[in-house]
N, C-alpha and C positions, 0 to 999 in steps of 0.2 A: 504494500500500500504506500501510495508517495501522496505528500499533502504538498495544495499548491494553493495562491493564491489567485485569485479570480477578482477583475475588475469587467464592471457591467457600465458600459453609456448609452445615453440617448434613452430611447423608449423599450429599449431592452430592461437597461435599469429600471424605468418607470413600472413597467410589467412585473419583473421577479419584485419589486418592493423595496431592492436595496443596491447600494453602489457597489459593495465590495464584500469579498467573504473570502472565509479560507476552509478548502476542504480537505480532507485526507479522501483516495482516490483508490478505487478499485484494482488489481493487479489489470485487468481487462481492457483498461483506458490506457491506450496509447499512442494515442494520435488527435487532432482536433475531435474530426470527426466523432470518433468515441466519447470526449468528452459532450458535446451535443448530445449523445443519443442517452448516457448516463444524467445528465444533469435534467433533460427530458421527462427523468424518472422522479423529481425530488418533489414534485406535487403542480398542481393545477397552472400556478404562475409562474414555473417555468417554462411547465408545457406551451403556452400563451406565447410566451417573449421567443419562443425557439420553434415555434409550431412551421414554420418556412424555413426552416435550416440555412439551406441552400443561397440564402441574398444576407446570413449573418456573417462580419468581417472578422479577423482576428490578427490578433497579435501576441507574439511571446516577444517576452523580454523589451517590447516597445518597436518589433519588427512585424511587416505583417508578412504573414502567413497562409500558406495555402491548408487545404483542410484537413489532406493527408499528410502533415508533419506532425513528424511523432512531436511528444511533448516532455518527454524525459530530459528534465536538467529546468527544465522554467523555473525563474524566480515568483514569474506573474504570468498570466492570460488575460488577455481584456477582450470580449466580446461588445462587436455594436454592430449597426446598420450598414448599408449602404449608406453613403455621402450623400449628399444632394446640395444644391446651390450652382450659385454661377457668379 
């Protein structure tokens, strides 16, 4: 089990409730992806904030990331939207 810190923006955050957590992490989770489908599991408002996986951004360590990188060694994870603006 590896424990990681997770930062949440935008309407993501708005959704799960909170900015920032830290969890200890299934042997199972090792890659973004995994994390999504794990964190999916922790009740109704996550479900919500991650219900479109797929257009969610991310970043380890404050780089971003594609979905299939593993996640072993992050200090943080930050999940948010897409951008928008001009």
């Amino acid at each position: 089990m590896s424990t990681v810190n997770l930062v949440y923006f935008s309407w993501v955050r708005e959704r799960i409730g909170k900015g920032e957590e830290t969890l200890d992490l299934p042997a199972g989770v090792v890659t973004i992806a995994d994390l999504l489908q794990h964190l999916k599991t922790l009740g109704e408002e996550y479900e919500a904030a991650l219900e479109h996986e797929n257009v969610i951004r991310a970043a380890i360590n404050q780089e971003y990331v594609d979905h299939k990188e593993p996640i072993a060694g992050a200090r943080e994870i930050a999940l948010f939207p897409p951008m928008t603006g001009g």
